[in-house]
C-alpha positions as CSV (number, residue, x, y, z in Angstrom):
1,X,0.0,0.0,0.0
2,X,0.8,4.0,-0.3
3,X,3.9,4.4,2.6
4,X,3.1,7.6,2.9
5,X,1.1,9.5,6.3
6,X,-0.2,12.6,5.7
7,X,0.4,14.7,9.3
8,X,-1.1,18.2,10.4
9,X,0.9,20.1,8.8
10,X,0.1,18.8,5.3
11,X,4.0,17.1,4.8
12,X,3.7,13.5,3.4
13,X,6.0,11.3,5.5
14,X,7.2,7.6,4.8
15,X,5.8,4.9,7.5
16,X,8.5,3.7,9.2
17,X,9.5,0.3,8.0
18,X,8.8,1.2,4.5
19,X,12.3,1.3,3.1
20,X,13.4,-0.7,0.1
21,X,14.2,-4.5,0.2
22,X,16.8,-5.3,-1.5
23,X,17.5,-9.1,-1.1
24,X,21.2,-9.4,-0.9
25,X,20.9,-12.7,0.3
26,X,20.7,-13.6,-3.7
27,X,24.7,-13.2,-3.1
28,X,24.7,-15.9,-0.8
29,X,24.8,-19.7,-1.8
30,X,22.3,-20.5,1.7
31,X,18.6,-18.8,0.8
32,X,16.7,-21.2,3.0
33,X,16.5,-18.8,6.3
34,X,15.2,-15.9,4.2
35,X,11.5,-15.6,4.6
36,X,11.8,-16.1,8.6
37,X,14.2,-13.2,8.6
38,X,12.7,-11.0,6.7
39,X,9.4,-11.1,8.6
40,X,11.3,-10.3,11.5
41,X,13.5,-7.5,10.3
42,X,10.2,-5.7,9.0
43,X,8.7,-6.4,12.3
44,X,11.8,-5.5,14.0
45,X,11.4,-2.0,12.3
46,X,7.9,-1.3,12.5
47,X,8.4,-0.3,16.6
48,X,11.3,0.8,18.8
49,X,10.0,-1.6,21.6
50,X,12.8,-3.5,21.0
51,X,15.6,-0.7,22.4
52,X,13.1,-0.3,24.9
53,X,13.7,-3.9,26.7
54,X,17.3,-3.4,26.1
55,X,18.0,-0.1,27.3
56,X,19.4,1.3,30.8
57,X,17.3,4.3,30.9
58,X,13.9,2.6,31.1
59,X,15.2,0.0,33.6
60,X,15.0,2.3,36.4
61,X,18.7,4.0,35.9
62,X,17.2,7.8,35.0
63,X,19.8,10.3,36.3
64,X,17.7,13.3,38.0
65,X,19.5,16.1,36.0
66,X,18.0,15.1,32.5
67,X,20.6,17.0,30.4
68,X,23.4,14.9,31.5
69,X,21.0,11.4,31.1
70,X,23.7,9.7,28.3
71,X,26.9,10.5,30.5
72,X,27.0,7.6,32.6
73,X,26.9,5.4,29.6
74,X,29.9,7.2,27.9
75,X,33.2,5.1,28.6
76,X,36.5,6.8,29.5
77,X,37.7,6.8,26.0
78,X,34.7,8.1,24.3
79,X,34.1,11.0,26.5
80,X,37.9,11.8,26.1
81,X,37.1,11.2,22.1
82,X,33.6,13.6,22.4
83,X,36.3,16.4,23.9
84,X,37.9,17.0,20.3
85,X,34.9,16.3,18.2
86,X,35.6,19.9,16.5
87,X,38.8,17.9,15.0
88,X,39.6,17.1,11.5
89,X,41.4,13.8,12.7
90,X,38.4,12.6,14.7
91,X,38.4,8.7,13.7
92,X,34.7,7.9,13.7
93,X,35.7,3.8,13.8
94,X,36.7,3.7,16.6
95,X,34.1,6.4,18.5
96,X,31.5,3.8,16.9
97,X,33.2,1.0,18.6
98,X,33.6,2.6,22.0
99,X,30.2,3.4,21.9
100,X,29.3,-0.2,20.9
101,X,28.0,0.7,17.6
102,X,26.3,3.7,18.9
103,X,27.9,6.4,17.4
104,X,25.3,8.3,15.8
105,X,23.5,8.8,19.4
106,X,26.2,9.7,21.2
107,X,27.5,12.4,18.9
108,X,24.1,13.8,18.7
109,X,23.2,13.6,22.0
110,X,26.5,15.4,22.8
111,X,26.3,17.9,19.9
112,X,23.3,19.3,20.8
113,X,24.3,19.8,24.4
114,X,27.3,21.6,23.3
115,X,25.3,24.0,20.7
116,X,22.9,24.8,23.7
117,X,19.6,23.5,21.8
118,X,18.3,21.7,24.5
119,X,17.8,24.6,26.4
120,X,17.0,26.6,23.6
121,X,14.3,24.5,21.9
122,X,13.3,22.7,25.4
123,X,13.8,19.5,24.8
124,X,13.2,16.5,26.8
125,X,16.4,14.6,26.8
126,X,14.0,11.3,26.5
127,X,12.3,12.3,23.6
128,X,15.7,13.3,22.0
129,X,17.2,9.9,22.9
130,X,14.3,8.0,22.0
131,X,14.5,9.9,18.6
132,X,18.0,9.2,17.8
133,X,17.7,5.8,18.5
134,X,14.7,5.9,16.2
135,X,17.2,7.2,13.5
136,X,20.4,5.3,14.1
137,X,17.9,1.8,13.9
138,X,16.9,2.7,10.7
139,X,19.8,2.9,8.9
140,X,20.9,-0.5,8.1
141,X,23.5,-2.0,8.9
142,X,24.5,-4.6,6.7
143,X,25.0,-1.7,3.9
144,X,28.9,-1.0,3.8
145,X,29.0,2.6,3.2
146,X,25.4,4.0,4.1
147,X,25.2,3.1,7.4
148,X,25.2,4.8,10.9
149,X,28.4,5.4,11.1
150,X,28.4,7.0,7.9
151,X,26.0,9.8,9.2
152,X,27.9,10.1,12.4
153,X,30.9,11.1,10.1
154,X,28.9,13.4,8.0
155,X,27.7,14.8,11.3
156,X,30.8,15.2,12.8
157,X,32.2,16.8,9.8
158,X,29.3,19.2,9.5
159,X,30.0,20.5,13.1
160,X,33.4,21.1,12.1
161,X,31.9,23.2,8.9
162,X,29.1,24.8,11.4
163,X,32.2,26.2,13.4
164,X,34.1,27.7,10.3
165,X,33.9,32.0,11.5
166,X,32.5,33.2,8.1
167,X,29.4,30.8,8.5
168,X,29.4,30.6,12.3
169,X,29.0,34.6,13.3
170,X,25.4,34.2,11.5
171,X,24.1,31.0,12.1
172,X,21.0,30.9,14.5
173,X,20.0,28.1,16.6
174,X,18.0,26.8,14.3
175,X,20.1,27.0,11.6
176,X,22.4,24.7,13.7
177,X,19.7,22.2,14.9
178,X,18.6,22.1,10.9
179,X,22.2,21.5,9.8
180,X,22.8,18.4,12.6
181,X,19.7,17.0,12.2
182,X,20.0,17.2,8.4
183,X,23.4,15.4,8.4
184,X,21.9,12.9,10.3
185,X,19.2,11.9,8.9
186,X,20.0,12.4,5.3
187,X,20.9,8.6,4.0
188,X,18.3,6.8,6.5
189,X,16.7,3.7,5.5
190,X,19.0,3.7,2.5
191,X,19.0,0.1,0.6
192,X,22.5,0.0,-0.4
193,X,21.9,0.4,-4.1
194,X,21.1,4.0,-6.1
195,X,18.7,5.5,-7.7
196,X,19.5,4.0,-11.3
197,X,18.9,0.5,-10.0
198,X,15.7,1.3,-8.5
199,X,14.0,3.0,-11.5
200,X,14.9,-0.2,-13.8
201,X,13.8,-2.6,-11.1
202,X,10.2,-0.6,-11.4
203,X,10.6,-0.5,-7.4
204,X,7.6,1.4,-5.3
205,X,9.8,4.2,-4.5
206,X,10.9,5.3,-8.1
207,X,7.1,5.5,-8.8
208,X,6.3,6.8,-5.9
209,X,8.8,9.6,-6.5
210,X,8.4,9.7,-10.6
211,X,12.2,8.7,-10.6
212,X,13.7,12.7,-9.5
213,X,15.9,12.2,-6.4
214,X,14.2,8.6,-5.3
215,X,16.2,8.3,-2.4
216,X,16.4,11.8,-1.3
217,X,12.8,12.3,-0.9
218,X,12.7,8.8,0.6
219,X,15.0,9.7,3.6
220,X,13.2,13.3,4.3
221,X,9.5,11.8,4.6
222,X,11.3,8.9,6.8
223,X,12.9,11.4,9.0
224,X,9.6,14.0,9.3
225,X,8.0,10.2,10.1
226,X,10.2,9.8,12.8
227,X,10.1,13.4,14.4
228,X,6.5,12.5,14.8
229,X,6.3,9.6,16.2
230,X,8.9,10.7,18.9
231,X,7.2,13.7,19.0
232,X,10.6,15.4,19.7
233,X,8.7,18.8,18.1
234,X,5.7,18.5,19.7
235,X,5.6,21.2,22.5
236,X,6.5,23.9,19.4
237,X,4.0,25.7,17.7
238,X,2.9,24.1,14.4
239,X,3.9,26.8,11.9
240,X,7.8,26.5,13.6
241,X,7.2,22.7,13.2
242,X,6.2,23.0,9.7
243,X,8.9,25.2,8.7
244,X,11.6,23.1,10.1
245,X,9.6,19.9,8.4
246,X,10.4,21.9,4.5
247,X,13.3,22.8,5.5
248,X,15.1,19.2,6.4
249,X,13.8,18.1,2.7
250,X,15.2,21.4,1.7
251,X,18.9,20.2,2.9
252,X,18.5,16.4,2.6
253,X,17.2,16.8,-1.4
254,X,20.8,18.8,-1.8
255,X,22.5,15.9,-1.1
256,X,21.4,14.1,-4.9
257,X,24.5,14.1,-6.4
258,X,22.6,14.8,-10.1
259,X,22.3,18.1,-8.4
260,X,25.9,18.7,-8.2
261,X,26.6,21.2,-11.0
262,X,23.3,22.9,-10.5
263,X,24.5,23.9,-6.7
264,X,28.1,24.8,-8.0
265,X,27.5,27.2,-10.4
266,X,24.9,28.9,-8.1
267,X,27.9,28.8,-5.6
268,X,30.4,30.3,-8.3
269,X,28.2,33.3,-9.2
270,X,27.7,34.1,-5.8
271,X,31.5,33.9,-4.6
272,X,32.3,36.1,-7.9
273,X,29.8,38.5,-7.7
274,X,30.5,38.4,-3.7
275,X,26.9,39.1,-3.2
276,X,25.8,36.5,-0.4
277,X,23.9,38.3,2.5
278,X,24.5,35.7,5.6
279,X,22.2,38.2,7.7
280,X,19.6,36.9,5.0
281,X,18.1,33.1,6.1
282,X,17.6,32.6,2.5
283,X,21.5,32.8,1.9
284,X,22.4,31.1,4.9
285,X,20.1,28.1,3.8
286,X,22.0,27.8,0.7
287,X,25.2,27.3,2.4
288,X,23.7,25.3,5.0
289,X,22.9,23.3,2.0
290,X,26.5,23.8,0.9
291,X,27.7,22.6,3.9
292,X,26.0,19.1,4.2
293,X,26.7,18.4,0.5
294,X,30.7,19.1,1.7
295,X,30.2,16.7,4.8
296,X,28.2,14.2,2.6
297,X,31.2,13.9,0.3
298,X,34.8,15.0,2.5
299,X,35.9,11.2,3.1
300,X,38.6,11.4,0.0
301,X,39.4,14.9,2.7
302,X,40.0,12.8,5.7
303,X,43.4,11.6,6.7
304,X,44.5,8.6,4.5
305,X,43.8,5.6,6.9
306,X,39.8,6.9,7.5
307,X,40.1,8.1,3.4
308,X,41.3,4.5,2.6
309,X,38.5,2.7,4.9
310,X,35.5,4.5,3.4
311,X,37.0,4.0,-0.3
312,X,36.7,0.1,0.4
313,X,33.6,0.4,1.8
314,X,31.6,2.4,-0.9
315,X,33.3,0.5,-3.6
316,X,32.3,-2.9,-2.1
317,X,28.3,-1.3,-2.0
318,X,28.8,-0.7,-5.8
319,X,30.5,-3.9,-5.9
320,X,27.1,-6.1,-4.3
321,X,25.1,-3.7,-6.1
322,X,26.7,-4.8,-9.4
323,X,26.7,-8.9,-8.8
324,X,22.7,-8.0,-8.2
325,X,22.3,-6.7,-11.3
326,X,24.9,-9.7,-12.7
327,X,22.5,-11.9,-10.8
328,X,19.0,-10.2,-12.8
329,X,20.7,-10.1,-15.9
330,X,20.3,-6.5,-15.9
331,X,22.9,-4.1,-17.3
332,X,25.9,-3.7,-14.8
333,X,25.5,0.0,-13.7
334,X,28.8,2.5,-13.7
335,X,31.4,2.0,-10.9
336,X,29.6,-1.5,-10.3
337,X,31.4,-3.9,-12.1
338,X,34.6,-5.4,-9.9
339,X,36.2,-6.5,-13.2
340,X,36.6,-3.8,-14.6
341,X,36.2,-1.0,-12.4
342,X,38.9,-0.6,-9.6
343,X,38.7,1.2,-6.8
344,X,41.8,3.8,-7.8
345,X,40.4,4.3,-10.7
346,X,36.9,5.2,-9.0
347,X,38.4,7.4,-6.5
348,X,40.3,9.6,-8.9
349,X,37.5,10.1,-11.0
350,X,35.3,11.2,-8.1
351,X,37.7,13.1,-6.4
352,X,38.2,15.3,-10.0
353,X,35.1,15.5,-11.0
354,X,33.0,15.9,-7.8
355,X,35.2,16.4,-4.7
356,X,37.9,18.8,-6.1
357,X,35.2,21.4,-7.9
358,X,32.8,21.4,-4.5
359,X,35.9,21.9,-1.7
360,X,37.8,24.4,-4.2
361,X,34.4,26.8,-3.5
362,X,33.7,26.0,-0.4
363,X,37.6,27.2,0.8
364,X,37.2,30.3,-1.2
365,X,33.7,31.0,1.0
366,X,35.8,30.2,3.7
367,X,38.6,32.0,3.2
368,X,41.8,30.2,3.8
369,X,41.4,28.7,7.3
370,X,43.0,25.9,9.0
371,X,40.6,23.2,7.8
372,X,40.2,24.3,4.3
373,X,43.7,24.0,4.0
374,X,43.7,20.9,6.1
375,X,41.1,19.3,3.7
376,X,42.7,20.2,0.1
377,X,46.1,18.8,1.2
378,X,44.6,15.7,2.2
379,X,42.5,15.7,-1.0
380,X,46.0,16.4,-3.0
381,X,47.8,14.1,-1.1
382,X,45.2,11.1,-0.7
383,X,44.5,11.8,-5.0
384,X,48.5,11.0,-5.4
385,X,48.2,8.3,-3.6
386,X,45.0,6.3,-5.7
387,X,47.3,7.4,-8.7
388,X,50.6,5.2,-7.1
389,X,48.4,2.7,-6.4
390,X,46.2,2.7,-9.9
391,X,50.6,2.9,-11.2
392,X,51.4,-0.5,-9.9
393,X,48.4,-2.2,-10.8
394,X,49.1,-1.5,-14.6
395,X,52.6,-2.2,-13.9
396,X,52.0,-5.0,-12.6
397,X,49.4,-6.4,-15.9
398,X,52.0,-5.4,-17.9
399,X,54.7,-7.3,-16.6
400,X,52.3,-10.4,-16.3
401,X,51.4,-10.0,-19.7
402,X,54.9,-9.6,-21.3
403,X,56.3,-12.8,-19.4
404,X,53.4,-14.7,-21.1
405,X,51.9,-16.4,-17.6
406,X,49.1,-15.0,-16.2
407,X,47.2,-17.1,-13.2
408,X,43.3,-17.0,-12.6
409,X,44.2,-14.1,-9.3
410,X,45.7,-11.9,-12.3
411,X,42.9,-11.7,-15.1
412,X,41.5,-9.7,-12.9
413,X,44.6,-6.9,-12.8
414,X,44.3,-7.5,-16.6
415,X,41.2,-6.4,-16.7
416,X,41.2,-3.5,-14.9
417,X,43.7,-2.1,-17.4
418,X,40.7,-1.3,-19.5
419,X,39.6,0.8,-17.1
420,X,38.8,4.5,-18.7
């Protein structure tokens, strides 16, 4: 049936446990456990009773002083961690494992102490828990790249964009709570396959959407979903509810790549005809928007070891995403095919055709401070790096292929030197 719950306010939102299924258990050779599982995993998402039973707070331990609720779950090592979450070198592995695979909570439990917006909205730190939870649950986890952990980093790195001076002297609370809430959120419930693939598997969601920004709109309606059913917004008045409602989709539809070039050349007209008005909302939005695209995007930015991991882990989504297609006889989609397409080879061409353009603006808005600078010599160096490593792979298929013996673990290297 139609996922979608029309609220008070007139905003269509997804149901919760409405996301796409994508079977990847077609990878694996054992299928016979599948329909128990999935009956479970649906039911598994349709309530958050399930945190409840687990959870410390609802088993009597409430601290009184509600704003400080989470700290006495916060091991040594993650509080220490949660003290330089402003950063660049924050290593969101390993906050995810001292949190036990809570990441996503903690940071934004933490975050929004530090911005002051449970005071300022009056929140109940409950409510704001319970919401998080709501969020972090419904990203999956058996997806590689678009997971939680994924939005912790994009939050994390959004903070660190939030606290740049030539955005940070305007931004209002809300502007703040919007840009936190946006990172996120902005990838919940994501399969682990893209838009392409759902348009030519006729999925709900591509008609649902009429194929423009499938997933986008997907993750906005899940999150407005979400913010009702905590009821995190509640106590605010409906038009201040509504308006923060438009404005996530706002932020979380930036994030459709297809939109790239539309939201760089408004970008480079601004910056050249230095005409943006921060003291104007509209003009803050738009780098708000900015902002979360940046964060969305900054791993090839990140120090080479964090750089490296999310590399491997995108690739192998596009990787399972192309032995599904493999599997339905459909064509193999871009970046998806393991034989041919490596993962140098991918990360070049997105870092100089996506990563390079958007961070080159984005350090002229910010002038040249420390982590603009910080983030384009990574870029730089990181980019040299995929280039060695792309080097000795065709080194290495040529030298097979001159001395005339080539073993089954090679024709793959060969391969890969059709690469474009």
């Amino acid at each position: 049936g139609d996922a979608r719950v029309r609220g008070q306010t007139g905003v269509l939102s997804e149901r919760r446990g409405s996301y796409p299924f994508i079977d990847f258990r077609l990878l694996n050779n054992s299928t016979l456990s599948g329909e128990v599982g999935t009956k479970k995993k649906v039911k598994r998402l349709l309530s958050f009773q399930r945190y409840f039973h687990a959870s410390r707070l609802l088993r009597g331990i409430v601290p009184q002083a509600s704003l400080y609720l989470l700290d006495e779950d916060y091991l040594g090592q993650a509080r220490h961690m949660l003290s330089k979450v402003g950063m660049w070198d924050f290593d969101i592995f390993l906050f995810d494992r001292l949190t036990n695979g809570n990441s996503l909570v903690t940071l934004l439990c933490h975050l929004f102490n530090v911005h002051g917006l449970i005071h300022h909205f009056q929140l109940d730190m409950v409510t704001l828990h319970r919401f998080l939870v709501m969020v972090q649950e419904d990203y999956h986890s058996q997806n590689p790249y678009h997971n939680a952990v994924h939005a912790a980093d994009v939050t994390q790195a959004m903070h660190c964009y939030l606290r740049e001076p030539k955005l940070a002297n305007f931004l209002t609370p809300s502007d703040i709570m919007l840009g936190l809430l946006a990172a996120a959120a902005h990838d919940v419930d994501h399969p682990g396959v893209n838009q392409p693939f759902l348009i030519k598997t006729k999925h709900h969601l591509a008609s649902l959407y009429q194929n423009v920004s499938v997933l986008e709109n997907h993750h906005w309606r899940s999150t407005i979903g979400m913010l009702r059913e905590s009821r995190l917004l509640a106590h605010l008045p409906k038009e201040v509810t509504q308006d923060i409602e438009q404005q996530l989709g706002s932020l979380i539809l930036a994030t459709d790549i297809n939109r790239q070039n539309e939201f760089l050349i408004r970008l480079k007209s601004h910056l050249d005809n230095q005409d943006l008005r921060l003291e104007d909302a509209q003009d803050r939005h738009f780098m708000l928007q900015i902002a979360l695209k940046c964060a969305d995007i900054c791993n090839p930015c990140r120090l080479w070891d964090l750089s490296k991991q999310w590399s491997e882990r995108v690739c192998e989504e596009f990787y399972r995403q192309g032995d599904l297609e493999q599997k339905f006889e459909l064509e193999i989609s871009p970046l998806c095919n393991q034989q041919k397409d490596t993962i140098p080879s991918i990360q070049i061409g997105f870092m100089t055709y996506i990563v390079e353009p958007l961070f080159e603006r984005w350090a002229q808005f910010t002038g040249d401070t420390p982590l603009s600078e910080n983030m384009l010599n990574h870029l730089r160096r990181n980019k040299a790096k995929w280039r060695s490593l792309l080097h000795k792979q065709h080194s290495s298929s040529r030298s097979n292929d001159h001395s005339g013996q080539v073993t089954g673990s090679q024709e793959q290297t060969l391969n890969e030197e059709e690469t474009p």
